[in-house]
Backbone as a printed PyTorch tensor [residue, N CA C, xyz], in Angstrom:
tensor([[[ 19.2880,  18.7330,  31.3380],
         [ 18.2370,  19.1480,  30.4330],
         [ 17.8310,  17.9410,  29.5810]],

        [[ 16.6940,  17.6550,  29.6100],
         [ 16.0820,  16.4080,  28.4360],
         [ 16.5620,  16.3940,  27.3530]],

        [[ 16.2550,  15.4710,  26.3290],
         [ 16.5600,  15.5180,  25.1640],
         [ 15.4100,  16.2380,  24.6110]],

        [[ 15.3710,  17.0320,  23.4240],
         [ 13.8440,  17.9650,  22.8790],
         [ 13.4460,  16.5810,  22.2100]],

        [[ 12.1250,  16.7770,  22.3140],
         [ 11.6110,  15.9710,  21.3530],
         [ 11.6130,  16.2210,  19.7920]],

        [[ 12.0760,  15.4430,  19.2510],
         [ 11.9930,  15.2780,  17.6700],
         [ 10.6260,  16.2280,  16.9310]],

        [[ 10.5370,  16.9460,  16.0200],
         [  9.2940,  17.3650,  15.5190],
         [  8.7110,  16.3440,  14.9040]],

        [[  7.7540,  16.4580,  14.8740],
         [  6.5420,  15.1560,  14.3840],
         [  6.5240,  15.6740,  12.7510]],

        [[  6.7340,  14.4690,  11.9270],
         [  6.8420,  14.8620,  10.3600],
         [  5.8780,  15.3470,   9.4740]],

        [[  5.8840,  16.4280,   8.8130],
         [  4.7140,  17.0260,   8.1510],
         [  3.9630,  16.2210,   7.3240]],

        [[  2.8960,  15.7900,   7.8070],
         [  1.0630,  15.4490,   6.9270],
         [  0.7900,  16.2830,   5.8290]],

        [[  0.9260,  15.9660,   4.9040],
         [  0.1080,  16.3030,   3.8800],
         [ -1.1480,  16.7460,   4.0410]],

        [[ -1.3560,  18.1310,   3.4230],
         [ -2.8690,  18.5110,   3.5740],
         [ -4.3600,  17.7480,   2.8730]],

        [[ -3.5860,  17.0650,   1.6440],
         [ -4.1400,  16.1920,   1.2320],
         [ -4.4870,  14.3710,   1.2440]],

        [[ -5.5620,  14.4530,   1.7390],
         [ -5.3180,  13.0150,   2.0450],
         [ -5.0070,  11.8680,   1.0960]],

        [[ -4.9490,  12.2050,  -0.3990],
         [ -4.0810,  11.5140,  -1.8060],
         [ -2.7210,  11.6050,  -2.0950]],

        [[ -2.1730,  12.5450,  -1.4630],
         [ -0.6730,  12.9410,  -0.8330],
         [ -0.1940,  11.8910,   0.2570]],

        [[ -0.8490,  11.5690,   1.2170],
         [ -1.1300,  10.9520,   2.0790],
         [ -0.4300,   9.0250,   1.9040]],

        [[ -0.8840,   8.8400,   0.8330],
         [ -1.0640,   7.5100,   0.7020],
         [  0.6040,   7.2420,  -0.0580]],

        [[  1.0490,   6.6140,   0.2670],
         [  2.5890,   6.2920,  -0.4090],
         [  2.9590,   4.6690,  -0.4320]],

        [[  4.3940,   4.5180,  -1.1800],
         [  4.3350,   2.8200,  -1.2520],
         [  5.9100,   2.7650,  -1.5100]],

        [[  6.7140,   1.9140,  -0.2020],
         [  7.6740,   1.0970,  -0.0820],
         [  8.0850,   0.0810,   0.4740]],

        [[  9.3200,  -0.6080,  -0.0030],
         [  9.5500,  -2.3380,   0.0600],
         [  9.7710,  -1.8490,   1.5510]],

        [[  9.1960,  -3.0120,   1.9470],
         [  9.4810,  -3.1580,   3.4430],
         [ 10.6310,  -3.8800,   3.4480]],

        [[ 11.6800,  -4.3070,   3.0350],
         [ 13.0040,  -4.2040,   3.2170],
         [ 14.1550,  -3.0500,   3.6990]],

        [[ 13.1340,  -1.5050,   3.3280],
         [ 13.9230,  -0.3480,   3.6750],
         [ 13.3040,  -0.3460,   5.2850]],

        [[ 14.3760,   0.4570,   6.1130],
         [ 13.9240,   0.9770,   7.3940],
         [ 13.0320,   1.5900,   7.3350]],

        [[ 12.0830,   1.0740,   8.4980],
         [ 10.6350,   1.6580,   9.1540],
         [ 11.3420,   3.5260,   9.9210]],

        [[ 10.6540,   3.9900,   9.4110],
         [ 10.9250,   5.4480,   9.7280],
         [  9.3480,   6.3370,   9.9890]],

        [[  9.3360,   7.2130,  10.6290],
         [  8.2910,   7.1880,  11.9300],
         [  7.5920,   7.9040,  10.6940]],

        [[  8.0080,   8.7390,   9.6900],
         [  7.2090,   9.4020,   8.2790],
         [  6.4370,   8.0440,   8.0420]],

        [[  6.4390,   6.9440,   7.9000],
         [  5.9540,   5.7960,   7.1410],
         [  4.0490,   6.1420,   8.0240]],

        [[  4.1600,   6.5960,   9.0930],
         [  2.9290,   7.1510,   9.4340],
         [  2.3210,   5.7290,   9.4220]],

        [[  1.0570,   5.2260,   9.1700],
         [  0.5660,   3.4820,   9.3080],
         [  1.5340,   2.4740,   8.2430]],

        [[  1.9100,   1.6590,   8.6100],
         [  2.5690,   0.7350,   7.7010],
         [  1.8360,  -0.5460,   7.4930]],

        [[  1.4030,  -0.9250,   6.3630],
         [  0.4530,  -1.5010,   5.5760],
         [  0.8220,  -2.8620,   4.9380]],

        [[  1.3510,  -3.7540,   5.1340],
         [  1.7450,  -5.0360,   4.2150],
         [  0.7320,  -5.4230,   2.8980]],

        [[  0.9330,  -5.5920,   1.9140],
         [ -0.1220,  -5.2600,   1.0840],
         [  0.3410,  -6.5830,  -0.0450]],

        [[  1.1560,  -7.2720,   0.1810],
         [  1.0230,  -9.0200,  -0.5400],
         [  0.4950, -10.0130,   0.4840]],

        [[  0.5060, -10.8290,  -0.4330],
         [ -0.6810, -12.0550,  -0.2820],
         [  0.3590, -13.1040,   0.9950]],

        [[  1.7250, -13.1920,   0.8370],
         [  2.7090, -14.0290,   0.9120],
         [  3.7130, -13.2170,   1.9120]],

        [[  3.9370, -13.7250,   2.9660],
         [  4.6490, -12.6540,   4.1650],
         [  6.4550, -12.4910,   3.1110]],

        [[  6.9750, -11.9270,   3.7160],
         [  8.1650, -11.0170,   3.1090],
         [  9.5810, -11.9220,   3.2400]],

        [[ 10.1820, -12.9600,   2.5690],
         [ 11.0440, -14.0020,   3.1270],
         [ 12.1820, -12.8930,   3.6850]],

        [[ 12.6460, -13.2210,   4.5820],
         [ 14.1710, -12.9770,   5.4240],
         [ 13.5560, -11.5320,   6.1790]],

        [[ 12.6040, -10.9740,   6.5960],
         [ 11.7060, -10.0150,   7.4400],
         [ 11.0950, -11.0400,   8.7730]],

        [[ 11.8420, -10.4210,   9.8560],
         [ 11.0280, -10.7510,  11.1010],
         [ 10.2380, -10.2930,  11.0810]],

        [[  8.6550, -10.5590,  12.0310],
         [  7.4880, -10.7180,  11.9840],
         [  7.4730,  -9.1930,  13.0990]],

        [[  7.9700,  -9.6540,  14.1360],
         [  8.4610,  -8.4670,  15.2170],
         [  9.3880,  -7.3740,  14.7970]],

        [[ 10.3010,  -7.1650,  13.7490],
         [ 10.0790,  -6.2440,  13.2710],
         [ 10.0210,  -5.2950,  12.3730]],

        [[  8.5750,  -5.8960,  11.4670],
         [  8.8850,  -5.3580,  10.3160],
         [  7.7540,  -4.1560,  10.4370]],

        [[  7.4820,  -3.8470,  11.8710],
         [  6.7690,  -2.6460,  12.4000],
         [  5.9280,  -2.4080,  11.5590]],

        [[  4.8640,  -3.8880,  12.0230],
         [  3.2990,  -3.4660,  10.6940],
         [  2.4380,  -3.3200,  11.3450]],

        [[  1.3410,  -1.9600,  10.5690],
         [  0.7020,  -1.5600,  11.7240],
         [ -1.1290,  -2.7810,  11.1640]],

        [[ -0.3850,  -3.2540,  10.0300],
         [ -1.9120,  -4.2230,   9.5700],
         [ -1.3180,  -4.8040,   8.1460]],

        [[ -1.9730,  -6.1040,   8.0380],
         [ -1.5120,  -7.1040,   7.2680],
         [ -2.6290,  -6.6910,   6.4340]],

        [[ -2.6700,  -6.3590,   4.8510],
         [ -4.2460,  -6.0830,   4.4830],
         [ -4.0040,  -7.6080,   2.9780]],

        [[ -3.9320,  -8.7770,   3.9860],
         [ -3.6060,  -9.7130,   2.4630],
         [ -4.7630,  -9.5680,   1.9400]],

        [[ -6.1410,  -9.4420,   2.1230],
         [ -7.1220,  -9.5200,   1.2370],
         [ -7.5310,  -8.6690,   0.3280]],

        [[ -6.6090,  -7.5270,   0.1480],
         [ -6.5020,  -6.6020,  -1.0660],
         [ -5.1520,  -6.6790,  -1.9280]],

        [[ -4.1910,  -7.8500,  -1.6950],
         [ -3.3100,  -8.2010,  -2.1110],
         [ -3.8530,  -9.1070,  -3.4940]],

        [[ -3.0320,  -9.2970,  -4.5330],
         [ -3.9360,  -9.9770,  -5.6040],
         [ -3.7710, -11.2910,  -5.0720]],

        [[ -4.8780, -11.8600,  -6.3700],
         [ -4.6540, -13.6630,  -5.8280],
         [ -3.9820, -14.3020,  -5.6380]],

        [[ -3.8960, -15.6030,  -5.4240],
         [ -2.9100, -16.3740,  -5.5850],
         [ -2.4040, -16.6730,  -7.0520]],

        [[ -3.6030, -16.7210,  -7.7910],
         [ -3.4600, -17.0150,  -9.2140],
         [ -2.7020, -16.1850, -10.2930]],

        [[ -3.2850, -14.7820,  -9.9800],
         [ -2.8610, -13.4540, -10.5130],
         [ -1.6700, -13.2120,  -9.7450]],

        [[ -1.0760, -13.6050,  -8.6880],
         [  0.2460, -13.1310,  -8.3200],
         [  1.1210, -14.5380,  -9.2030]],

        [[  0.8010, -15.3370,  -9.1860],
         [  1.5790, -16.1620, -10.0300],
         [  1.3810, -16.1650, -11.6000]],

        [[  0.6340, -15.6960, -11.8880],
         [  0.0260, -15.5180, -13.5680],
         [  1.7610, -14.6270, -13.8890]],

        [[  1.2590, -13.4120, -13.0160],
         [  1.9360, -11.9610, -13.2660],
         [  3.5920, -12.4390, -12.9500]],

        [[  4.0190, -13.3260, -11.8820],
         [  5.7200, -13.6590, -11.5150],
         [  5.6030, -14.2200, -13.2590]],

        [[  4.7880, -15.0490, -13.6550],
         [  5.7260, -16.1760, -14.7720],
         [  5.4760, -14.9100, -16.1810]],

        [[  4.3920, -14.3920, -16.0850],
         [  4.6860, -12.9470, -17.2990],
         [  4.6640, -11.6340, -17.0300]],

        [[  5.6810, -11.3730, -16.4870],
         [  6.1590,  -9.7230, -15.8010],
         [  6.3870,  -8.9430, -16.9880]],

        [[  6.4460,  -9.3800, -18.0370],
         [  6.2320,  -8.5210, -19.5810],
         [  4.8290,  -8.1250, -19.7350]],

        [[  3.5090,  -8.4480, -18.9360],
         [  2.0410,  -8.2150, -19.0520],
         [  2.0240,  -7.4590, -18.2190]],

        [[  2.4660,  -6.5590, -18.1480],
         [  1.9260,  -5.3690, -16.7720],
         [  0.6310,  -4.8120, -16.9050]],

        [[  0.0340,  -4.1430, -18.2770],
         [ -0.9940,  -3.7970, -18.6280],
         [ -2.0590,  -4.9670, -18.2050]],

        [[ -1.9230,  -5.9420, -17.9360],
         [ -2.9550,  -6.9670, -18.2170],
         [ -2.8170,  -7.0940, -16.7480]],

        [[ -1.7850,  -7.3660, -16.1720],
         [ -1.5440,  -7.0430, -14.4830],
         [ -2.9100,  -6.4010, -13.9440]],

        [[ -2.2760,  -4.7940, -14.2890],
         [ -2.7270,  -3.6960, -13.7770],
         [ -4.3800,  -4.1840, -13.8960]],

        [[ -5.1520,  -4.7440, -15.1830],
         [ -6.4640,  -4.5140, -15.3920],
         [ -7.2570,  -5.8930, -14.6460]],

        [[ -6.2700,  -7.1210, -14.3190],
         [ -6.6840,  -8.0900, -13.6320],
         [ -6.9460,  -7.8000, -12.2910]],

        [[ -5.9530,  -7.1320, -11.4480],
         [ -5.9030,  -6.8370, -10.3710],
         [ -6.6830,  -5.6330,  -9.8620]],

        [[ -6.9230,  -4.6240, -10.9350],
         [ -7.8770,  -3.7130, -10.2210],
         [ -9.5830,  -4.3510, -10.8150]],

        [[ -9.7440,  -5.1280, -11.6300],
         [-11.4660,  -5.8840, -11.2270],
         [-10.5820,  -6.6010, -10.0330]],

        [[-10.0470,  -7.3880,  -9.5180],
         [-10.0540,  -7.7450,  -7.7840],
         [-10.5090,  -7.2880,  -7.6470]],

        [[ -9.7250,  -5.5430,  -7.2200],
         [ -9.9200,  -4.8390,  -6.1010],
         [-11.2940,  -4.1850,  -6.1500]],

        [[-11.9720,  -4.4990,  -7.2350],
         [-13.7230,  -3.9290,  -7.5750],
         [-14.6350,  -4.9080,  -6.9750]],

        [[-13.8460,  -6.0300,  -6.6620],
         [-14.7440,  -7.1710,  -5.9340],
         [-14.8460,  -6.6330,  -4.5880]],

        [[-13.9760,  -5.8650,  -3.9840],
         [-13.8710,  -5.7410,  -2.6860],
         [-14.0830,  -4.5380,  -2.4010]],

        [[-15.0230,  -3.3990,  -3.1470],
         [-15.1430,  -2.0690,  -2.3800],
         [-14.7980,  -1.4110,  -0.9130]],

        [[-15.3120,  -2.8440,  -0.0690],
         [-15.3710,  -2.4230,   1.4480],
         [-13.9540,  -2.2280,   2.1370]],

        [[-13.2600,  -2.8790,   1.2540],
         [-11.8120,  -3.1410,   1.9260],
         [-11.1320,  -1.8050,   1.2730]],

        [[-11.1590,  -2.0080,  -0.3290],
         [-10.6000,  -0.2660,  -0.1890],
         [-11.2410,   0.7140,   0.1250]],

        [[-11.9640,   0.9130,   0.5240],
         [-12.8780,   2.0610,   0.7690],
         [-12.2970,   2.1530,   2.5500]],

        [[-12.0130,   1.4330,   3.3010],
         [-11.7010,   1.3370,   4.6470],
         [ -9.9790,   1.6130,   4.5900]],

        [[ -9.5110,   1.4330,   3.8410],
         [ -7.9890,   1.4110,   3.4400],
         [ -7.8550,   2.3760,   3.2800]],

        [[ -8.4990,   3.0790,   2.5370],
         [ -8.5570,   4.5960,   1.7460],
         [ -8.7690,   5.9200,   2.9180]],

        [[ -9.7660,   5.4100,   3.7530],
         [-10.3060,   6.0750,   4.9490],
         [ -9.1490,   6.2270,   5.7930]],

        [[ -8.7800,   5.1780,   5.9720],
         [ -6.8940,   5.9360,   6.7110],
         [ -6.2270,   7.1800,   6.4820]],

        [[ -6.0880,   7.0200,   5.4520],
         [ -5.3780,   8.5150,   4.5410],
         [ -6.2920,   9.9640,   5.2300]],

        [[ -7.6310,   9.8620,   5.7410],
         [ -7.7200,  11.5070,   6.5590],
         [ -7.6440,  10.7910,   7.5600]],

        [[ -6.6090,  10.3500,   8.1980],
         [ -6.1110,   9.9660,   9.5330],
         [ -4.9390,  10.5000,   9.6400]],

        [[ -4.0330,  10.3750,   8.4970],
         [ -2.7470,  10.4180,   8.4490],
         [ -2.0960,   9.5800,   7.3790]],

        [[ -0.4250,   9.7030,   7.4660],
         [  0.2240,   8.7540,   6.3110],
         [ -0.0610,   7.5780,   6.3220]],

        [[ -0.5370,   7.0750,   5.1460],
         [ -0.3100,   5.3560,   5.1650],
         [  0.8540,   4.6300,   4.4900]],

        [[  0.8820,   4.2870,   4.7080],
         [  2.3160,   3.5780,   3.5780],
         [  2.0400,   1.7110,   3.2990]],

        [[  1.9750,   1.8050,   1.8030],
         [  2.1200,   0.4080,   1.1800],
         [  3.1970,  -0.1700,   1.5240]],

        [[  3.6040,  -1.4120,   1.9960],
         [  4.4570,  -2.2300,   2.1250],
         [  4.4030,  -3.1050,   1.0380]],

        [[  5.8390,  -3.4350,   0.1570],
         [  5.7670,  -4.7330,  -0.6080],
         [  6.9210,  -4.9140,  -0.6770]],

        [[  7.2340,  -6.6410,  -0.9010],
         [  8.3450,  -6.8330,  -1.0700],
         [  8.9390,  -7.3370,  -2.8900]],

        [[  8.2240,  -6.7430,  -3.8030],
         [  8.8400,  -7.1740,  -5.2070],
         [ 10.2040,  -6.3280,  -5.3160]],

        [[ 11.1000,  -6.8060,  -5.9480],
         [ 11.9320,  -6.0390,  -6.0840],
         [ 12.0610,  -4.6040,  -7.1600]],

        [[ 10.7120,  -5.3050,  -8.2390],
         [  9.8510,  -3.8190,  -9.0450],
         [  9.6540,  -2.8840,  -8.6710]],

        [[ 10.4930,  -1.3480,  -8.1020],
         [  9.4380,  -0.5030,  -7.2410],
         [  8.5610,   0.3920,  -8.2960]],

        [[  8.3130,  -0.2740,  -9.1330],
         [  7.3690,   0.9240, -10.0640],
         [  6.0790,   0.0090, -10.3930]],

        [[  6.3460,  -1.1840, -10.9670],
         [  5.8030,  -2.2260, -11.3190],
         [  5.2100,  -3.1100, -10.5040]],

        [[  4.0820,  -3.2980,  -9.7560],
         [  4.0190,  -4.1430,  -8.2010],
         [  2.6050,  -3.3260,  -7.8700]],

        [[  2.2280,  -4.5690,  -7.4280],
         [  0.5010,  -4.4310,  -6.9930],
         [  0.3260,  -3.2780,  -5.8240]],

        [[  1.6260,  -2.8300,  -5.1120],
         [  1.0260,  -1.7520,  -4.0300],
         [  1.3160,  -0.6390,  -5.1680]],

        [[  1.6910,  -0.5680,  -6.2060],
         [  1.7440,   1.2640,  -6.8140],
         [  0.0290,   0.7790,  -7.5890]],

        [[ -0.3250,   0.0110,  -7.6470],
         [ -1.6560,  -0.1680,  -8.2670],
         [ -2.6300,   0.4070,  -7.2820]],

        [[ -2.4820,  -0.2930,  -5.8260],
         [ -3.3770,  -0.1800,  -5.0070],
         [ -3.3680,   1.2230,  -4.6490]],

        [[ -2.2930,   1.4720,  -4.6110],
         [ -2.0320,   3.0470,  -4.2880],
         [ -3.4820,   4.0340,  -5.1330]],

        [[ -2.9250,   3.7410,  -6.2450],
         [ -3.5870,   4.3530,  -7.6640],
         [ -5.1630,   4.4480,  -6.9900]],

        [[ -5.4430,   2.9060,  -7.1590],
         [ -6.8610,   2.9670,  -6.7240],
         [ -7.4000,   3.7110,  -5.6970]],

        [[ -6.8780,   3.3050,  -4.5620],
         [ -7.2970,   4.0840,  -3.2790],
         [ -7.0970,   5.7840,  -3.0830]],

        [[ -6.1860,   6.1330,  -4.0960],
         [ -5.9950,   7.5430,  -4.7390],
         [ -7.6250,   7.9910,  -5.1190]],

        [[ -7.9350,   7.3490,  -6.0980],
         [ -9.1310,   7.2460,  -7.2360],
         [-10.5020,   7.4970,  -6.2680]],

        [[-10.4130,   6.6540,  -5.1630],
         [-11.3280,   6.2480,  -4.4850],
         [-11.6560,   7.3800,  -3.4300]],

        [[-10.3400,   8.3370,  -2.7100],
         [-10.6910,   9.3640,  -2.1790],
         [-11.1030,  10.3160,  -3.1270]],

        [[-10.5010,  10.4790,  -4.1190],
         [-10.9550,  11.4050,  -5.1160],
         [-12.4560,  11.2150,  -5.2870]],

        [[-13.5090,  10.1430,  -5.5410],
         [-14.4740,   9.5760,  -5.7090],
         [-15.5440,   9.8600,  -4.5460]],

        [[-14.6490,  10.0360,  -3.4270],
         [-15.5060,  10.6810,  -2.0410],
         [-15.2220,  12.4440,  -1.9940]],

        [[-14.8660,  12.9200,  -2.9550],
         [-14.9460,  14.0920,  -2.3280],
         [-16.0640,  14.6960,  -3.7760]],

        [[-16.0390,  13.6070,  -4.1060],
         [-17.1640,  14.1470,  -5.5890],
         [-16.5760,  14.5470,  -7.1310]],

        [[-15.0850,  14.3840,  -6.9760],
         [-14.2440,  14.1920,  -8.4580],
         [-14.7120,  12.9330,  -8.9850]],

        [[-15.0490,  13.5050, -10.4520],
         [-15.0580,  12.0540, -11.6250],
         [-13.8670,  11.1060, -11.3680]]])
């Protein structure tokens, strides 16, 4: 007799449910649904083969400038948060296409800070949250 196949992991009915964010240092697990790399700077001591990415999105990753502004004052989070989302206002097209994943299925932020609260993918998250909300006609 075969092995049964595994059940396929429950989707969120909502596609803002949808969108989630962890260090790609933890195991790739088939819930991670698209897996998303979301810094500027690949992940030191992560093979390339397999850190099972389904897309590198460095150009919604913050700058070079603002990722180094933010390493030397990690006490400015507020100022973080408001630098990095005008970025991400420079680039509508990219979150707006990022965002569009989520009624596909799970996406999942990849980052490697060791911050998991504090760190440009719970920002991006936020936004691209904001942004489906924004397509369905919520303020």
């Amino acid at each position: 007799m075969p092995d049964p196949v595994p059940p396929r992991p429950a989707v969120p009915d909502d596609p803002v449910d949808r969108i989630r964010v962890k260090r790609i240092y933890r195991a790739a697990r088939v819930s991670d649904g698209r897996r998303v790399l979301v810094d500027r700077l690949w992940p030191r001591g992560v093979a390339r083969d397999r850190a099972r990415l389904d897309s590198w999105a460095r150009d919604l990753a913050p700058s070079d400038a603002l990722r180094r502004w933010y390493h030397a004052e990690p006490d400015h989070w507020e100022e973080f948060v408001t630098r990095y989302r005008a970025e991400l206002a420079a680039r509508p097209e990219l979150v707006r296409a990022l965002a569009a994943l989520a009624s596909e299925g799970v996406v999942t932020l990849l980052f490697a800070s060791k911050e998991e609260e504090r760190n440009n993918a719970t920002v991006l998250r936020d936004c691209l949250r904001e942004e489906i909300a924004r397509g369905r006609g919520a303020a």
